[in-house]
C-alpha positions in Angstrom: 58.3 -18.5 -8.5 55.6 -17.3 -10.7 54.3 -17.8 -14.2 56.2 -16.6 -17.1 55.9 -13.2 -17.9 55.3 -14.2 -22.0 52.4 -15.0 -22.5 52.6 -17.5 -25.6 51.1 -20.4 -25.4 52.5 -23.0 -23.2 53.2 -26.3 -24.5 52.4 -29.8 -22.6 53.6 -32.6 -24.1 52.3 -36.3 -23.3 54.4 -39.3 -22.5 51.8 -42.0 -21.1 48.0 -42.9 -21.9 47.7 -45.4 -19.4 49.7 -47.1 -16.2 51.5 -49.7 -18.9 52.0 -47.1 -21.5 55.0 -46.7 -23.9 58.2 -46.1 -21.1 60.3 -44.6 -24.0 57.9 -41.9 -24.7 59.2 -39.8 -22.1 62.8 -39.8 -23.3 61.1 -39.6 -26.6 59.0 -36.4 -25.6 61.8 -34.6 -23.6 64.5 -35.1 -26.6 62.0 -34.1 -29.7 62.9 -31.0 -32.0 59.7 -29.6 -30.6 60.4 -28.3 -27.4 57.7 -28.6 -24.4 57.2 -26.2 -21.2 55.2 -29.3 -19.5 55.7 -33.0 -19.6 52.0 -34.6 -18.5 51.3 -38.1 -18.1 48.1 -40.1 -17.1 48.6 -43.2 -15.6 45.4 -44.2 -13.5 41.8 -45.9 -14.7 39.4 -47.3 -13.3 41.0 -50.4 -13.3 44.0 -49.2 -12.1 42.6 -48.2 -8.7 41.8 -51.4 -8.1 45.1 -52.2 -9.2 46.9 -50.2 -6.9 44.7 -51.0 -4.1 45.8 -54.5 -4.3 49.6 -53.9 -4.6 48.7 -51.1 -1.6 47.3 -53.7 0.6 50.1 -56.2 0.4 52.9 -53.2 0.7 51.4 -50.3 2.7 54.3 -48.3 1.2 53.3 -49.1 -2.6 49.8 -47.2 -4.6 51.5 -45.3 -7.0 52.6 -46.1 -10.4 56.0 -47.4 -10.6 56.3 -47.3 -14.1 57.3 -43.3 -13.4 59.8 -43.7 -11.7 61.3 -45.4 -14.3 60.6 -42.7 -16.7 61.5 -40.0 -14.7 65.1 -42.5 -13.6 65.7 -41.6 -17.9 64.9 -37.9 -18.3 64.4 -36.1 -14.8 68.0 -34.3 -15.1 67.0 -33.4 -18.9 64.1 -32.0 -17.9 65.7 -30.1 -15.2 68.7 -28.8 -17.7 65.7 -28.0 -20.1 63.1 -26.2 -16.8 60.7 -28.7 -18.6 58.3 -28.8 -15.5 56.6 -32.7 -15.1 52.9 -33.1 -13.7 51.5 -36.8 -13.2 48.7 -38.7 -11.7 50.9 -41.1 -11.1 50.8 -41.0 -7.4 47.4 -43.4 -7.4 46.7 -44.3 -4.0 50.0 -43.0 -2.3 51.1 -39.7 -3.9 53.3 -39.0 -1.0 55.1 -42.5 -1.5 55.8 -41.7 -4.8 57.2 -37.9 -3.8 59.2 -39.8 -1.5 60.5 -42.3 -4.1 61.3 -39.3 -7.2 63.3 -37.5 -4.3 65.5 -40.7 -3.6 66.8 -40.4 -7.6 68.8 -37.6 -5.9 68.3 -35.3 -8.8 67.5 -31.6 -6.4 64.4 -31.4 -8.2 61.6 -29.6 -6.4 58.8 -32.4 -5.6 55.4 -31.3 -4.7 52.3 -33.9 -4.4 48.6 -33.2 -4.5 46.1 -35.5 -2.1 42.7 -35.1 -1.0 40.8 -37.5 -3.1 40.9 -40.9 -0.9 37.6 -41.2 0.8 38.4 -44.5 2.2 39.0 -42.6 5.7 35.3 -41.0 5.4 32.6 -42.7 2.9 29.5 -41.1 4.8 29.0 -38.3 2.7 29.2 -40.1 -0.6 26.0 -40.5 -2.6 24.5 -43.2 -2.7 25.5 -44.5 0.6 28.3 -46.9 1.1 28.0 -50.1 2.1 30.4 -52.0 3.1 34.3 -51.2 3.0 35.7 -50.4 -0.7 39.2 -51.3 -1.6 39.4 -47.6 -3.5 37.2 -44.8 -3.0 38.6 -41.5 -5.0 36.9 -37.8 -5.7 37.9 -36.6 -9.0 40.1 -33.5 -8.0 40.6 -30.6 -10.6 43.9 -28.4 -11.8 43.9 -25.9 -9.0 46.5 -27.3 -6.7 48.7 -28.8 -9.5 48.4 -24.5 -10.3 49.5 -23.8 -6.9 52.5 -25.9 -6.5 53.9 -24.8 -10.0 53.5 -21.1 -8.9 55.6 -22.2 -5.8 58.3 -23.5 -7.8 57.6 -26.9 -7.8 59.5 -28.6 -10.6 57.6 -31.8 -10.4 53.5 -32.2 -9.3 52.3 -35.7 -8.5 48.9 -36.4 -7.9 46.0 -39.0 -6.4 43.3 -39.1 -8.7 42.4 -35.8 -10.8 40.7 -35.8 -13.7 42.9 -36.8 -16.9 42.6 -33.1 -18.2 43.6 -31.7 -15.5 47.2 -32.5 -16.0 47.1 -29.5 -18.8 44.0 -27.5 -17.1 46.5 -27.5 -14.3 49.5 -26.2 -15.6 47.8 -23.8 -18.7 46.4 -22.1 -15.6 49.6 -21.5 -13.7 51.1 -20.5 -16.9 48.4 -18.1 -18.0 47.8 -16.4 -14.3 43.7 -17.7 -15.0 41.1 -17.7 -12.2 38.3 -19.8 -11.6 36.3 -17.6 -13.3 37.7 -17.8 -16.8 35.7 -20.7 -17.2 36.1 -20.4 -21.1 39.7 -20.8 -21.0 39.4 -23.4 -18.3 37.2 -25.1 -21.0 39.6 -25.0 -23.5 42.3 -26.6 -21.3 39.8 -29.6 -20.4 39.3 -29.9 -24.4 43.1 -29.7 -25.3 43.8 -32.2 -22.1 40.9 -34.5 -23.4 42.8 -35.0 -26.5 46.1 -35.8 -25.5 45.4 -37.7 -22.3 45.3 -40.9 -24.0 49.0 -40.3 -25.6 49.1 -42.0 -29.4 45.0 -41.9 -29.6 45.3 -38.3 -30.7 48.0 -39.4 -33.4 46.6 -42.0 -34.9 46.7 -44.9 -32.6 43.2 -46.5 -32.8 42.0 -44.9 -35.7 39.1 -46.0 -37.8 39.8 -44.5 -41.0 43.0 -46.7 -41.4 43.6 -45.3 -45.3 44.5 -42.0 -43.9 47.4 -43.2 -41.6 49.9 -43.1 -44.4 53.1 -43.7 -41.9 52.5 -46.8 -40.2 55.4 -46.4 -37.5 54.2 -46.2 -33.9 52.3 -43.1 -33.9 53.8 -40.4 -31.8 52.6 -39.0 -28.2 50.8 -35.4 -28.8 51.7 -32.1 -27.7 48.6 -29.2 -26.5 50.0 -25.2 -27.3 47.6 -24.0 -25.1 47.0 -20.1 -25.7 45.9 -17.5 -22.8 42.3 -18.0 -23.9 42.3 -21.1 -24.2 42.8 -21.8 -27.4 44.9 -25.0 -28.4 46.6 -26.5 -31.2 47.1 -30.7 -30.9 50.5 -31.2 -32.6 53.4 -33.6 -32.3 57.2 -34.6 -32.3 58.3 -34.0 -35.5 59.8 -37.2 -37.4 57.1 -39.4 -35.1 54.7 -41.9 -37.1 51.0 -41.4 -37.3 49.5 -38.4 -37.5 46.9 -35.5 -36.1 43.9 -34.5 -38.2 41.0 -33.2 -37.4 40.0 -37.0 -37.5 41.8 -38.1 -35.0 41.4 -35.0 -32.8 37.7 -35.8 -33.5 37.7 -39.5 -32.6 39.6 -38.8 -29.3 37.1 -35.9 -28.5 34.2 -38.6 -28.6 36.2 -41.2 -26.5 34.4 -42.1 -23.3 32.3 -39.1 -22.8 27.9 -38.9 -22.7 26.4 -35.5 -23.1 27.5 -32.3 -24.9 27.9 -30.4 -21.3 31.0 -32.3 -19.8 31.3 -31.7 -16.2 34.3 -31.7 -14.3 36.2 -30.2 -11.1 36.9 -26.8 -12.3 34.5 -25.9 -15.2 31.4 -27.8 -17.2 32.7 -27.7 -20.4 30.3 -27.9 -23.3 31.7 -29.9 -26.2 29.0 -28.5 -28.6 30.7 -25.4 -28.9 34.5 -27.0 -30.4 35.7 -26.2 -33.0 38.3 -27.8 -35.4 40.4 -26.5 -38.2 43.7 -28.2 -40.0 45.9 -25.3 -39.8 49.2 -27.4 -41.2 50.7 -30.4 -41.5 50.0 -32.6 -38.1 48.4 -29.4 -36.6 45.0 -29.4 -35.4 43.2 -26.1 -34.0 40.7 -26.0 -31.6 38.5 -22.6 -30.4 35.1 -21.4 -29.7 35.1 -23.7 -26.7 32.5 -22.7 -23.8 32.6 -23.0 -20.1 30.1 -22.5 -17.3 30.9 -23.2 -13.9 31.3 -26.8 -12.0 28.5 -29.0 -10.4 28.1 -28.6 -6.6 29.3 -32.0 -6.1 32.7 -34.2 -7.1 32.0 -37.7 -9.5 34.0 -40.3 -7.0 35.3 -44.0 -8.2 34.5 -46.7 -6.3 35.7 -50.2 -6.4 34.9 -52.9 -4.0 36.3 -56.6 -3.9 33.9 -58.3 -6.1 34.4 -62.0 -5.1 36.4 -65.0 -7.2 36.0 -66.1 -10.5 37.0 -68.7 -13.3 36.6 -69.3 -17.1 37.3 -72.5 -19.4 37.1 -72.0 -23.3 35.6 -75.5 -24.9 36.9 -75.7 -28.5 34.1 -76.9 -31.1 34.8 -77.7 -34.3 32.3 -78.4 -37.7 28.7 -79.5 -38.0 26.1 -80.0 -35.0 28.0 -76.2 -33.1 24.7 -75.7 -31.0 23.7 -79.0 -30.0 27.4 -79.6 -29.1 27.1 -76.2 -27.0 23.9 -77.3 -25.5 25.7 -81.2 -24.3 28.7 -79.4 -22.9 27.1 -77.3 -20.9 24.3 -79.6 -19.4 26.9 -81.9 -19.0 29.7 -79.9 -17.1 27.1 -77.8 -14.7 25.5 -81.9 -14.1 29.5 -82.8 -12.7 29.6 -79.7 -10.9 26.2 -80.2 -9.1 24.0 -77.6 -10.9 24.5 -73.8 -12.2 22.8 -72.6 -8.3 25.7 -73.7 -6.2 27.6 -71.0 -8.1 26.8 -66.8 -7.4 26.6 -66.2 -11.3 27.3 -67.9 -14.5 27.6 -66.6 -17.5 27.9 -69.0 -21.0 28.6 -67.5 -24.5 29.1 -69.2 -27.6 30.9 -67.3 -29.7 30.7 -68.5 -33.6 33.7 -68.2 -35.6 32.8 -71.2 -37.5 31.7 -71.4 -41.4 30.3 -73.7 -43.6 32.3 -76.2 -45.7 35.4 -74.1 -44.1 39.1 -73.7 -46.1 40.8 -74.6 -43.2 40.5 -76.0 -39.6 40.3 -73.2 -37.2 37.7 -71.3 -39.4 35.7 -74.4 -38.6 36.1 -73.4 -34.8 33.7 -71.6 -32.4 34.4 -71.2 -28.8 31.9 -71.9 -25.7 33.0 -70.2 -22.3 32.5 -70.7 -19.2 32.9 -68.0 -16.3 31.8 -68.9 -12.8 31.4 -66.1 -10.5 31.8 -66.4 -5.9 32.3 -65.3 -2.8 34.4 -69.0 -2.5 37.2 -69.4 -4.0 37.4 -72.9 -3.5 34.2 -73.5 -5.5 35.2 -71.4 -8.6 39.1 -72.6 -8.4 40.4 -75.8 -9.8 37.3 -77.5 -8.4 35.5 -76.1 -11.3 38.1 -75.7 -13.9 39.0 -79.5 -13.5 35.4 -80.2 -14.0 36.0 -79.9 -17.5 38.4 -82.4 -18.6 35.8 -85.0 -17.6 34.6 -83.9 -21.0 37.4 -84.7 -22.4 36.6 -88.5 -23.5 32.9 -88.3 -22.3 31.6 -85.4 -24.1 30.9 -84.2 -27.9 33.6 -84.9 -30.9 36.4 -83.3 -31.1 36.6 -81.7 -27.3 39.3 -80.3 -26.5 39.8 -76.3 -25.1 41.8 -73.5 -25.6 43.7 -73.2 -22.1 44.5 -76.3 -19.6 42.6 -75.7 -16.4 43.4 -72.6 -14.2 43.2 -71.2 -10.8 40.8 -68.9 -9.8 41.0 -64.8 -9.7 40.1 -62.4 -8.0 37.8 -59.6 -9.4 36.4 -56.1 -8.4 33.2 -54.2 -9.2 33.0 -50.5 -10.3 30.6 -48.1 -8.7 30.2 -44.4 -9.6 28.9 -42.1 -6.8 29.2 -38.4 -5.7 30.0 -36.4 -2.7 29.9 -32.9 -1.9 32.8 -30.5 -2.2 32.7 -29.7 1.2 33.3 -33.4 2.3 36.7 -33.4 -0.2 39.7 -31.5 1.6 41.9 -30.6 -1.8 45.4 -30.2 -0.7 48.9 -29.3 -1.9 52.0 -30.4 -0.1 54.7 -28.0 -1.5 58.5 -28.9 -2.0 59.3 -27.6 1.7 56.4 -29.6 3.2 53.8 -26.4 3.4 50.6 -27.8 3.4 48.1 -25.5 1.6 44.1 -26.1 1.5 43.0 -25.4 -2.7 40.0 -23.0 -2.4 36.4 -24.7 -4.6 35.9 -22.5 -7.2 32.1 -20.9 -7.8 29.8 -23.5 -8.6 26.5 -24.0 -10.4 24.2 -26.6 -11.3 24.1 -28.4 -14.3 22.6 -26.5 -17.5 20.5 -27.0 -19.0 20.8 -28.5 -23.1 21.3 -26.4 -25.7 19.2 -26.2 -28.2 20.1 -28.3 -31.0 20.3 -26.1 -34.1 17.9 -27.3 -37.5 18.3 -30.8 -38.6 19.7 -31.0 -41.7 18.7 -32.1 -44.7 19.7 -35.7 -46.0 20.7 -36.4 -49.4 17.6 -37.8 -51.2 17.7 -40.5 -54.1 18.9 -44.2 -54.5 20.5 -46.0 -51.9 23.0 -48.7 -51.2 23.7 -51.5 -48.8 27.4 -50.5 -47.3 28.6 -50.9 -44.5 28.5 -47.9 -42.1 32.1 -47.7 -41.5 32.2 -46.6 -45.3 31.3 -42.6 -44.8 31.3 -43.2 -40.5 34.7 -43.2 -38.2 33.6 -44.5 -34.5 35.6 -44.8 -31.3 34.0 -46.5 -28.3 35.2 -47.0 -24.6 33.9 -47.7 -20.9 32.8 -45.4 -18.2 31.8 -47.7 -15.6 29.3 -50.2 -16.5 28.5 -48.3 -19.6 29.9 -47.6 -22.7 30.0 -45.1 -25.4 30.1 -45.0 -29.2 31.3 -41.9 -30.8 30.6 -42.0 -34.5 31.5 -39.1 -36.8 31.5 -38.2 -40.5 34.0 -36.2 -42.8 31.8 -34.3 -44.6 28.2 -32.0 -43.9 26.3 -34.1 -46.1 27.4 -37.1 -44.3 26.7 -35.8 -41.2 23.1 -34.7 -42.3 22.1 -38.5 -43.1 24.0 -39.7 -40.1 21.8 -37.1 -38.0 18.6 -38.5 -39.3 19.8 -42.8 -39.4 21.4 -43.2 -35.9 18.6 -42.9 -33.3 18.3 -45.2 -30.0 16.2 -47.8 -31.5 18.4 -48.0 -34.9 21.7 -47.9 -32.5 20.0 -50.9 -30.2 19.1 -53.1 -33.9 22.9 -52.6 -35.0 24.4 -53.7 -31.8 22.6 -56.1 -31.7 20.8 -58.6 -28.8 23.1 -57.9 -26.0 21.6 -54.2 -26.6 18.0 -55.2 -27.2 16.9 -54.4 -23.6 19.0 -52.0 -22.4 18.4 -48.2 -22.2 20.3 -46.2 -24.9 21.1 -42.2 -25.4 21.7 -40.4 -28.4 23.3 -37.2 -28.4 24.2 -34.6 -31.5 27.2 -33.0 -31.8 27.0 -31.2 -35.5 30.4 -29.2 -35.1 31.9 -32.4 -35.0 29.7 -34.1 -37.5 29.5 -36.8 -34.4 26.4 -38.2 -33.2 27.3 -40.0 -29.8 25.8 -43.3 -28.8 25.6 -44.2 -24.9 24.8 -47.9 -24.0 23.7 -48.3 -20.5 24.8 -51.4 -18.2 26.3 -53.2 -21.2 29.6 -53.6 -18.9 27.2 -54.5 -15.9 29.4 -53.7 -12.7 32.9 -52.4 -14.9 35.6 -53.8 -16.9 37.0 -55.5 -13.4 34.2 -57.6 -13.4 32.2 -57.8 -16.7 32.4 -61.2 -18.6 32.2 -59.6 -22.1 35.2 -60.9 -24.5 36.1 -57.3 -24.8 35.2 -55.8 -21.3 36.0 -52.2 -22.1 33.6 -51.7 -25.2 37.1 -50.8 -26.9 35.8 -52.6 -30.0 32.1 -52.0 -29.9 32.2 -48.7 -32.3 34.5 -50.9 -34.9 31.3 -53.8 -34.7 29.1 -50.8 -35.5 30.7 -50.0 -38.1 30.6 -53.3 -39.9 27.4 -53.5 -40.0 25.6 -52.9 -43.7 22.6 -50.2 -43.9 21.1 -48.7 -46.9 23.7 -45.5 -47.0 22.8 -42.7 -49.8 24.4 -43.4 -53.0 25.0 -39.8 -53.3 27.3 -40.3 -50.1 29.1 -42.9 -51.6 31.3 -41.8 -54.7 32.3 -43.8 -58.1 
């Protein structure tokens, strides 16, 4: 079976952001006034690897995201009846399971699974070297052999772990009849499948301009009309809440990205070249997007088992907070035979307190207590118990926020490389042919673009605002680090945002946890963005960081909360 012959743009609509996601979006998806060629869902992190490895090791059969089969159980016939075509990266660790298990609902579809991307069989050609044995080890594969097995009929594609844009790279490139060498159109498709990968985010879900999301239902999943050149417009279900802008298009465009040349599996695609335009009501346009060709060598996800840990939350309450903090703690690590006998601790007081407070719990801040080892025993009950010798011994008013748990395990995040020719990208058709995917032409990385002149800020009085007044921000984790997209609505805005956020004014804001580690700024003026990268502020990933919110997801909203002398120009009546 080949492409279509028309050559319209294909439509791929979205129905999961995340293994956990909305399981009605599927039927929600498939039955919208809006029809769809594709249904696409991404259902793998880097937390999820770990997840699946654990489920994987205690049910060799398990890996894949069960939460699929589920959805597909609801709308697989419909989507047959409809020749809506389904690709996934559901399949995790086990793609071949979860073939197996979609061709037990007995529905005749054609199944076809893509694999390639577990290293665990051979580490020694990752870089840096391996040491150890990791629960998870995955290259990022590209769209190529999801391509393939549509072009061969397949009526459902799962895959390991491919990049989140290739789910639309993938099928725009079967539907199209593109080569590797259309690297502009390829570049399109990773834009258009950057946007909708993470389902409501593109329609209003985590928006920071929240006066702009006039229908406060559950924002709808977003569709990509991806043209032959690659070319898109973000839409969505009629009827569904939210909404897409070129505000939330932007936002999502910023989310856990670095640099302005992204690289992936099939193209580098430079995000300084987007751009936006409302074209209608919930329709966004995006063109002018620029590809050059892929990096010699495949990003890979590693996760190894991390070792045990355990926290306890101590409740304080009123006057003397820090002295309290300081008792507790030299108190509790004097029971439990001193902070060395543990691999790490890590102790935060977080102040919610206020003076003279209206009311009891804004009187409240929290100490807690996370113990990090190899041995469970030590970081189990043994410590967690430890703390209710406080309980009549310690400062006034003790008491905590959880009774005394077990201990858990934890994994740590590693980011590494390996050459394409160590990856062996394969397709396993419906009738079991097993076909090698070709690499596409590669190229090193480069280099920036010249950033065009800076623009001019508006000069005069200022005020003291916060930034979130003229900025929007989204923020997320890649690994240990995080990013903070912040963006403006208007070219004056941008001009003073341009000038204001550098490194060392980005490191101030974010204050001490920042102070000392190494910061990026890049400029992205078609988007009016300026994007922040904070290195090693998640220290080994969300499996294992200690921070109250380990995947940075509300680091851009603390950035903008913070008051700086803003333009009064900017600002309005």
């Amino acid at each position: 079976m080949s492409a279509p012959s028309a050559r319209r743009a294909v439509r791929v609509g979205n129905c999961s952001g995340f293994y956990g996601d909305r399981l009605s979006a599927a039927r929600e998806m498939v039955d919208g006034p809006e029809p769809i060629d594709v249904l696409c869902g991404d259902y793998l992190a880097e937390l999820t690897m770990l997840i699946l490895a654990k489920a994987q090791a205690k049910d060799p059969a398990a890996g894949y995201a069960k939460t699929f089969v589920t959805q597909m159980r609801d709308v697989l016939g419909t989507c047959l009846a409809k020749g809506i075509k389904v690709v996934a990266n559901a399949g995790g660790l086990n793609p071949s399971g979860l073939a197996a298990a979609l061709d037990e609902l007995g529905t005749g579809a054609r199944i076809a699974f893509v694999e390639g991307d577990d290293l665990r069989g051979s580490l020694g050609d990752i870089v840096p070297a391996v040491e150890g044995k990791p629960v998870s080890a995955n290259a990022y594969l590209g769209g190529w052999g999801i391509a393939e097995a549509l072009a061969e009929g397949a009526d459902v594609v799962v895959t390991g772990r491919v990049t989140d844009a290739s789910l639309v790279v993938g099928p725009a490139a079967w539907w199209h009849g593109w080569t590797p060498a259309d690297l502009d159109a390829l570049a399109g498709a990773v834009v258009a499948g950057h946007v909708i990968e993470c389902g409501p985010q593109a329609c209003g879900g985590n928006y920071s301009f929240l006066a702009e999301i006039t229908d406060r239902r559950y924002p709808g999943f977003p569709i990509a009309e991806v043209a032959a050149d690659g070319s898109s417009v973000i839409t969505k279900q009629p009827g569904t809440g939210g909404l897409v802008s070129t505000g939330t298009v932007t936002a999502q465009l910023l989310y856990e990205i670095a640099g302005p040349a992204y690289l992936g599996p099939d193209c580098t695609t430079h995000f300084d070249s987007i751009a936006l335009a409302q074209e209608g009501p919930d329709r966004v346009a995006i063109s002018g997007v620029r590809g050059s060709a892929p990096p010699p060598t495949l990003k890979v996800a590693l996760n190894d088992a991390g070792g045990y840990r355990n926290s306890m939350t101590l409740v304080l309450t009123g006057l003397d907070i820090e002295e309290k903090a300081a008792w507790a703690e030299e108190e509790l690590f004097a029971i439990l035979g001193g902070r060395s006998r543990f691999a790490d601790v890590d102790v935060r007081l977080l102040r919610f307190d206020r003076p003279d407070a209206p009311s009891n719990d804004q009187a409240t801040a929290h100490l807690r207590i996370t113990v990090k080892d190899p041995d469970p025993r030590l970081v189990g009950r043994a410590f967690s118990n430890a703390t209710m010798e406080l309980a009549l011994g310690g400062y006034a008013g003790f008491h905590t926020t959880t009774p005394p748990g077990a201990e858990s395990a934890y994994g740590v995040y590693r980011p590494a490389a390996v050459p394409r020719s160590a990856v062996t990208h394969t397709v396993v058709l419906p009738d079991g042919t097993r076909r090698t995917v070709a690499d596409p032409q590669v190229g090193e990385q480069p280099p920036a673009r010249p950033e065009v002149a800076a623009p001019v800020a508006p000069e005069g009085p200022s005020e003291r605002v916060p930034l979130g007044r003229i900025c929007g921000a989204r923020s997320g984790d890649k690994g240990g680090n995080a990013n903070v997209g912040v963006w403006t609505r208007t070219d004056a805005e941008y001009a003073w945002l341009r000038g204001f956020l550098t490194a060392d004014t980005a490191r101030e804001l974010l204050g001490p946890e920042a102070a000392e580690l190494p910061i990026e700024v890049f400029a992205l003026p078609n988007l009016r963005a300026v994007n922040v990268v904070v290195h090693g502020i998640l220290g080994e990933g969300v499996a294992s960081s200690v921070r109250p919110d380990p995947q940075a997801k509300g680091l851009g909203e603390y950035l903008r909360s913070r008051v700086v002398d803003v333009p009064a120009a900017l600002l309005g009546p």
